[in-house]
C-alpha positions in Angstrom: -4.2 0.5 5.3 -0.7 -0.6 4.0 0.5 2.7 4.4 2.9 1.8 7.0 6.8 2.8 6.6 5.8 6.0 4.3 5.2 9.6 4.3 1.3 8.5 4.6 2.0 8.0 8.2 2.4 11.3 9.1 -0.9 12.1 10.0 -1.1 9.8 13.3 2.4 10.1 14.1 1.2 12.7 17.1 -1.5 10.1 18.2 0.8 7.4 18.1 3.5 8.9 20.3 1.2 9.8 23.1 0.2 5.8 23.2 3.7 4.8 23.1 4.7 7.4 25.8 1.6 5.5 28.1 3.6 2.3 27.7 5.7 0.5 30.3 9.2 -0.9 28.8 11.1 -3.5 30.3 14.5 -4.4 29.6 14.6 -7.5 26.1 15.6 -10.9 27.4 16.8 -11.4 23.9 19.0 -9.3 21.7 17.1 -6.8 19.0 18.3 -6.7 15.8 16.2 -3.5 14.5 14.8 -3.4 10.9 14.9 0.9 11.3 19.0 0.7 11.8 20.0 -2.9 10.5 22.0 -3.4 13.9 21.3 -4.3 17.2 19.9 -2.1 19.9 20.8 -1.2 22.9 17.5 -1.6 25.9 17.7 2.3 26.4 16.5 2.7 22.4 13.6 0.1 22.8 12.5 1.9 26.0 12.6 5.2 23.6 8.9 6.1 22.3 10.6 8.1 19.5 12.0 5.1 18.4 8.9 3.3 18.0 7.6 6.5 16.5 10.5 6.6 13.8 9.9 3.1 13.4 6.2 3.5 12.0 7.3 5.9 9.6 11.1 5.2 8.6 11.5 2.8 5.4 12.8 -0.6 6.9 16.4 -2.2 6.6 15.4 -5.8 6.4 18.9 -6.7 4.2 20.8 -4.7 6.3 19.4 -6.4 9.9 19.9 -10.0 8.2 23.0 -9.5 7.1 24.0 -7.8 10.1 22.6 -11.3 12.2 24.6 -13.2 9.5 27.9 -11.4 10.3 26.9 -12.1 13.7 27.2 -15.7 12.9 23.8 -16.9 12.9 23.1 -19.4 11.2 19.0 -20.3 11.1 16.5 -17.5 10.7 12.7 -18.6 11.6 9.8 -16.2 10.6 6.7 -16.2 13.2 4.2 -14.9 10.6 1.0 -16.2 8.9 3.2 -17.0 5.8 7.1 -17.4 3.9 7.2 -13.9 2.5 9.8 -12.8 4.5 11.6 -16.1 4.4 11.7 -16.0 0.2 13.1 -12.1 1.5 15.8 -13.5 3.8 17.1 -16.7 2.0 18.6 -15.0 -1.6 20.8 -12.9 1.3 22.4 -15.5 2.7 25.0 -17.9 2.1 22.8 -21.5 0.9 25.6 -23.6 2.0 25.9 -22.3 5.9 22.6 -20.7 6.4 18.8 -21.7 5.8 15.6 -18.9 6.6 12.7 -21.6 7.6 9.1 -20.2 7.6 6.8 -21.6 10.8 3.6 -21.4 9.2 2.6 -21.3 4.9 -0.2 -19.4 3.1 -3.2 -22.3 1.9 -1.3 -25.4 4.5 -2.7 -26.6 7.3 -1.1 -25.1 10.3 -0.2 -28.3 12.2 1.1 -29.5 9.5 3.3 -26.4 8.2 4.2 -25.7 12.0 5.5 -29.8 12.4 7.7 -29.2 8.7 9.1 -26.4 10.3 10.1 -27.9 13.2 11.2 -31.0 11.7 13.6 -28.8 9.1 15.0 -26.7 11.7 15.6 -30.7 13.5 17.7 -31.5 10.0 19.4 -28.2 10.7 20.7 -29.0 13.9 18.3 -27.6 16.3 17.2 -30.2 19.3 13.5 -30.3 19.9 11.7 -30.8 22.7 9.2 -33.6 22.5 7.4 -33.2 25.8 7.2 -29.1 25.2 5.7 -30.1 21.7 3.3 -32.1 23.2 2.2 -30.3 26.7 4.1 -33.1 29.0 1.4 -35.3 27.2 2.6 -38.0 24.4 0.9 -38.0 21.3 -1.2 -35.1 21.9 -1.0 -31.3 21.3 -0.8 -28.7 23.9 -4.3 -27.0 23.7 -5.6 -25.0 26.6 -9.1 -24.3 26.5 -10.5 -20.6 26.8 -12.6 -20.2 30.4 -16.4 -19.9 29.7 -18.1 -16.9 31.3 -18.1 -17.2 35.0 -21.6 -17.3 35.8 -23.2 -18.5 32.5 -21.3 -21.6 32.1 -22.4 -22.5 28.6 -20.2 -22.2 26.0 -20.1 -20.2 22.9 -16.3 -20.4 21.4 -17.0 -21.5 17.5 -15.0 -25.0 16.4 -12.2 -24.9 14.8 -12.7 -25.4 11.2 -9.6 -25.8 8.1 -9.7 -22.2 6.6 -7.5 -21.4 3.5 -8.4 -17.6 3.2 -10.6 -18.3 0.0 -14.1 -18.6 2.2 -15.8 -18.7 -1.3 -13.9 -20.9 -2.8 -13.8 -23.4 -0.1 -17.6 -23.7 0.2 -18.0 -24.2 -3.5 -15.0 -27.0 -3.1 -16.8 -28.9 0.0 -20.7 -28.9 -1.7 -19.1 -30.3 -4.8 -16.8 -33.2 -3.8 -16.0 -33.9 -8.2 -15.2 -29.6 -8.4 -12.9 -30.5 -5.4 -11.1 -33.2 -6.9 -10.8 -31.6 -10.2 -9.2 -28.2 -8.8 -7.1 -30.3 -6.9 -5.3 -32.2 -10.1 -5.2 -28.7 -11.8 -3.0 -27.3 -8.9 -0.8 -30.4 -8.1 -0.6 -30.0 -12.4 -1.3 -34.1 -11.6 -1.9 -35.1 -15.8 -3.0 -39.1 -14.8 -5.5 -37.6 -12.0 -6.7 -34.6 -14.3 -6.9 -36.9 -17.5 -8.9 -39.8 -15.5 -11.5 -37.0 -13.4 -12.2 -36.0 -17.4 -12.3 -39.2 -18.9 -9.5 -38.4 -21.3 -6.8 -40.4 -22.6 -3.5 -39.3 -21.7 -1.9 -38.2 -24.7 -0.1 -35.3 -25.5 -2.4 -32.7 -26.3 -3.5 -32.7 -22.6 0.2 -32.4 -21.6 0.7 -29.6 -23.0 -3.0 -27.7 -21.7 -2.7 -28.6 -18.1 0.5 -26.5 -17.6 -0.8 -23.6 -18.9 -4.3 -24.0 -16.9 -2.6 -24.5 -13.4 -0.2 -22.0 -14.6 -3.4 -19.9 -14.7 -5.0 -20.8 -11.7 -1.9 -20.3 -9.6 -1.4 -16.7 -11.5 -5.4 -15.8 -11.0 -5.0 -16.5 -7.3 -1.9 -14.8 -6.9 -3.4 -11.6 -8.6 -6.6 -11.4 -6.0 -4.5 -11.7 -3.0 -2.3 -8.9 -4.6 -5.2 -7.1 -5.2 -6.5 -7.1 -1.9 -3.4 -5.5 -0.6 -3.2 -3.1 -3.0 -3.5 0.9 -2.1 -6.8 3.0 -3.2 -8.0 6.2 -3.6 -12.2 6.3 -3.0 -14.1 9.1 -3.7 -16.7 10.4 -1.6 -19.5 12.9 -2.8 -18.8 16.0 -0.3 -21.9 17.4 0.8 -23.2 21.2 -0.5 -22.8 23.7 2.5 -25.2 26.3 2.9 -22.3 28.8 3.6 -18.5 28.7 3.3 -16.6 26.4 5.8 -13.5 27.8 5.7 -12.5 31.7 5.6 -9.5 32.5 3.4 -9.5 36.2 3.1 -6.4 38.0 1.2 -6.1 38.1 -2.0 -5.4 35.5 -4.6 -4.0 35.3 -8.3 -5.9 32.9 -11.0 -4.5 32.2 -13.8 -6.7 31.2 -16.7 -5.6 30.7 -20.1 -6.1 33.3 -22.8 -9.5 32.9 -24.9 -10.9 31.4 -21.9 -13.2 34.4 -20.5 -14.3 34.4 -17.2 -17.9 34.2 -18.1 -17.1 30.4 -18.9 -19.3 28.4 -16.6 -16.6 26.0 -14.9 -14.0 29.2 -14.8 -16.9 31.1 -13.4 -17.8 28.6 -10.8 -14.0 28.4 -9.7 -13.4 32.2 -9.4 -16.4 32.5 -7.7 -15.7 29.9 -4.9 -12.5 31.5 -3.9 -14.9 34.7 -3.3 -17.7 33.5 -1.5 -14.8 31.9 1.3 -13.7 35.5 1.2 -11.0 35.6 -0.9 -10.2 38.6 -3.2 -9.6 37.2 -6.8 -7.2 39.0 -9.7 -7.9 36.7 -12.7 -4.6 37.0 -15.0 -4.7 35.6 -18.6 -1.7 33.9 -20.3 -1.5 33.2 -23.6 -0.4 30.1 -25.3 3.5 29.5 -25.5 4.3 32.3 -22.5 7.8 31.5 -21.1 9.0 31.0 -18.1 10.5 34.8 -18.3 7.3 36.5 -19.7 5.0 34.7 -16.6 7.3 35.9 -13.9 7.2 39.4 -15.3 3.1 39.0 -15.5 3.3 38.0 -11.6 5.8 40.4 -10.6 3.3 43.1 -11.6 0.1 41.2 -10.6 1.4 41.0 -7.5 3.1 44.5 -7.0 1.9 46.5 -4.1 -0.6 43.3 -3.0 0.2 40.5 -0.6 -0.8 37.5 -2.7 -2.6 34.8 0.2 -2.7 32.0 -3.0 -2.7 31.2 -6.5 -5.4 29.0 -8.3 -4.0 27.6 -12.0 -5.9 27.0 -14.6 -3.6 26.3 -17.2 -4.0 22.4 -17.2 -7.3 22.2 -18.9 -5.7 24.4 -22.3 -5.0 20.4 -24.0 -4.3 22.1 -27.6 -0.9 21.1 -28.7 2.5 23.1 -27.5 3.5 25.3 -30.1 7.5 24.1 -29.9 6.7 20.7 -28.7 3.6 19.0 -30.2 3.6 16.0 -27.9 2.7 18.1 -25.3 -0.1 19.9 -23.6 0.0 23.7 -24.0 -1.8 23.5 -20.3 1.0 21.1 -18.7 3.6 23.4 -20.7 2.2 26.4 -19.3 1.9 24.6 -15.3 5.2 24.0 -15.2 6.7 27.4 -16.3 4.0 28.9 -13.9 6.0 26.7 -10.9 9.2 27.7 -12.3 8.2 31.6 -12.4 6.3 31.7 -9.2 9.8 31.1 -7.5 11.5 33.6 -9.8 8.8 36.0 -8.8 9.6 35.7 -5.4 5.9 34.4 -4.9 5.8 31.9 -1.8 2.3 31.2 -1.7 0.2 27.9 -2.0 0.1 27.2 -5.7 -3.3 25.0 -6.9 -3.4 23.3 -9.9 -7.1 22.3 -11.0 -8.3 20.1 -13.4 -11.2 18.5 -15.1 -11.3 15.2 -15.9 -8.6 14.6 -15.4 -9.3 11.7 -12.9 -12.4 9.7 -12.9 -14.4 9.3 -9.3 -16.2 6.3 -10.2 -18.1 4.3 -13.2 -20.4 7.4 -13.2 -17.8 9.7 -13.9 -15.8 8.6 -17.3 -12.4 9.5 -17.8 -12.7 12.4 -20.2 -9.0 14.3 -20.2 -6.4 12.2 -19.2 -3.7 14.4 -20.4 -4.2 17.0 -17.7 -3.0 14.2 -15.0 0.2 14.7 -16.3 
């Protein structure tokens, strides 16, 4: 999910709180700059579960908490992340001259290697280092602690560590074919005397001119799937057929279905007849094309004297003919939005539902037949 910070995490917001409530806080050793207030906080509001509630949900202040830290006079912003994405964030916000954003680890770079740049910028920057903390008290090795093995089956199963780049395809393609390597590597370093040689072309000036544009291409092409892969979906799953009604609605309920459109129409039949079968007590009303806002409230005012109305089911979308006044649009998305505008006129608070069909397409089964009633 990437849901986080939105109204999509209302839903869990309940949940959440009762396993923040569970938690123990303990007073920060460091200062908090919060992303949910863009200002420090005080150890009362990190020991607040509604605070970490809010913070799940609330839309985050990242320019306000780095240029509140700036104010503050600091000077050196390091991100502990898998990547630079907050850094490129961070860096336009603050002054270039007086203060630098430095990213410990880089998307596709090995991490000892992105971890030691870092370090060594931050160095240039004016931060000491610790050689023997770098190195566990041991020169010229890393500090790697090895995980315990089970206690009484002493044989080990932790897998070696292996260079991953995130592109698990890609990389095995790359290692059984040493030339592929080597070849995808000029492309992406756009390295024209490498590229030129590994083809066995001479370097002239037609080639100068392609190998920008195909590591322009690469470069775009990966940066495209990993945006893909964080992008939001909607999936579609088949609900099962119940052999009786799930959910009981009872009272009574207003459909409105547009004029010429009798009720003996399979799909309008089908839809009227759901609402009765979960026990709902139907009053089909019929509007005609080009019904005004003022004419619909009148037709509910009298639909609905002297009945409590439970819900209202529209119909209107799937009336696609052109508007009478305004061609470019639907008659049906016309007629929906007057019937939004006349339900409050009406004094008619009930649950309005606007149905469609095909208006949205489930999967490469189902085509995309009436996009004009997604409006």
């Amino acid at each position: 999910s990437h849901a986080f910070h939105s109204p999509l995490m209302d839903p869990m917001l309940d949940d959440f709180r009762k396993l923040v409530e569970a938690v123990p806080f303990a007073a920060p050793a460091l200062p908090v700059v919060s992303t949910v207030t863009g200002r420090r906080l005080a150890a009362s509001e990190l020991a607040d579960p509604e605070y970490w509630v809010g913070q799940a949900r609330a839309a985050v202040r990242f320019a306000d908490a780095v240029r509140y830290l700036a104010d503050a006079g600091a000077s050196l912003f390091v991100e502990i992340g898998p990547g630079g994405v907050l850094t490129g964030l961070a860096q336009p916000l603050l002054d270039a001259d007086s203060a630098h954003a430095v990213p410990l680890l880089r998307t596709r770079t090995d991490e000892d290697l992105a971890a030691a740049s870092a370090l060594a910028r931050l160095h240039v920057h004016g931060v000491p280092l610790d050689p023997a903390a770098l190195s566990g008290g041991r020169a010229g090795r890393p500090a790697l602690h090895d995980l315990p093995t089970y206690a009484f089956q002493r044989r080990r199963h932790w897998l070696e560590s292996t260079a991953f780049s995130g592109r698990p395809a890609a990389d095995a393609a790359r290692a059984a074919d040493p030339a592929e390597a080597g070849f995808w590597d000029s492309v992406e370093r756009a390295d024209l005397a490498a590229f030129a040689q590994r083809l066995g072309l001479a370097d002239d000036a037609p080639l100068s001119s392609v190998l920008p544009a195909l590591s322009l291409w690469r470069r775009s092409h990966q940066e495209r799937s990993a945006l893909d892969g964080r992008r939001y979906r909607i999936a579609w799953q088949p609900a099962p057929a119940a052999s009786a009604p799930a959910t009981a609605l009872g009272g009574g309920w207003l459909a409105l279905v547009p004029a010429g459109r009798p009720a003996g129409d399979p799909w309008t039949a089908d839809a009227l007849k759901a609402l009765e079968e979960h026990g709902a007590t139907v009053r089909p009303l019929e509007v005609e094309p080009g019904t005004g806002r003022e004419a619909l409230a009148e037709l509910l005012r009298t639909a609905a004297h002297g009945h409590a109305v439970d819900g209202v089911l529209s119909l209107l979308a799937v009336d696609e003919q052109p508007h009478r006044t305004h061609p470019a649009l639907a008659e049906g998305l016309a007629a929906t939005l007057a019937l939004i505008q006349a339900l409050g006129d009406a004094g008619i608070d009930a649950p309005l539902w606007c149905a469609t069909r095909g208006a949205v397409s489930t999967g490469a089964s189902d085509p995309l037949r009436s996009p004009r009633q997604a409006a």
